[in-house]
Steps between C-alpha positions, in 0.01 A plus 500: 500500500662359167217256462283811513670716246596224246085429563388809396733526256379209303135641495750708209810261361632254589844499675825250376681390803788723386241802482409421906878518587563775337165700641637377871826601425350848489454516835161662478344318832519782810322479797386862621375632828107634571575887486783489283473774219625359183408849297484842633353828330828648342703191446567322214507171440569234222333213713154290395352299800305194476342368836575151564348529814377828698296787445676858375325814468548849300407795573513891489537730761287789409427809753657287753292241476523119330326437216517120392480368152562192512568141671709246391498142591576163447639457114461888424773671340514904496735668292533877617371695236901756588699171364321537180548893511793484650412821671463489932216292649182706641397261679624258779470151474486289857482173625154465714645134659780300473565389139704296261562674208646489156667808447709575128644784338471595162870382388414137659196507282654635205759200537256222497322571257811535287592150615121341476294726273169292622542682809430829329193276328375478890569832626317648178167241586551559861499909424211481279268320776612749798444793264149359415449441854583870624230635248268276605568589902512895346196461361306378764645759716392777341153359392418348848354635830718478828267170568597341218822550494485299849236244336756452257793463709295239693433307198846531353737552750364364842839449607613893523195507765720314770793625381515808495442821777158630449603822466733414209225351346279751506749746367501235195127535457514848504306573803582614922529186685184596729330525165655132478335388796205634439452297145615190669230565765216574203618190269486297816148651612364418119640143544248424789215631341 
């Protein structure tokens, strides 16, 4: 899991050997359990996750019912928007399978970037490309039709398809999961033609 870390991380900076000791020292590596909830709506929290390996999920519970916003997989870091507002989560955060994950707090961030101020370089460049990223996804939410949000997700996420519980998904598209079903069906039906 180092190799994988110090990997991505060089996409960014790269790391002195004393700068990998001290990021290990952290002891930022946890293995968590399929169904563990790492965030629930009215806690708060002053953890960032970044999946190593895994899928995590958030969502809202709204009239009783989930509502899911968003996956997280494989090199994907989510910072609950309560650490930076300090205020209780709304949300829950969960872990949809087994995972590795990276998991800091704000005063072990705070502390390495004191000691190596190119981290903050990274985590400012890292920050910028997930924020671009979101508007992008927002934008093609909002501007899209239930089958292409799915046409998308094909194209740009094929992964989530196996994944993750249809229902689930469909709740991230925005649609029943019957309604789910029934777009597979059509897409599937236009293929052969």
């Amino acid at each position: 899991m180092e190799d994988i870390l110090f990997n991505f991380i060089s996409k960014y900076i790269s790391l002195t050997e004393e700068e990998k000791n001290v990021l290990l020292s952290l002891e930022l590596f946890h293995s968590v359990k399929k169904g563990t909830i790492l965030l629930a709506e009215g806690q708060k929290t002053r953890n960032s996750f970044f999946v190593l390996k895994g899928c995590i999920r958030s969502y809202y519970i709204k009239d009783g019912e989930e509502k899911t916003t968003a996956f997280f997989t494989e090199m994907e870091a989510l910072t609950p928007a309560c650490v930076i507002n300090r205020t209780p989560s709304d949300h829950y955060i969960i872990c949809n399978e087994d995972c590795v994950l990276l998991i800091s707090d704000a005063d072990m961030s705070e502390e390495v970037n004191s000691r190596f101020p190119k981290f903050e370089i990274m985590c400012m460049k890292f920050s910028e490309e997930l924020l671009a990223k979101e508007r992008v996804e927002f934008d093609e939410f909002k501007t899209s039709s239930p089958e292409q949000r799915y046409l998308n997700l094909l194209q740009k996420r094929p992964d989530l398809i196996q994944r993750v519980p249809q229902h689930q998904l469909a709740s991230y598209l925005g649609i029943k999961p019957q309604s789910l079903s029934r777009l597979r069906a059509r897409i599937l039906e236009k293929s052969k033609a």
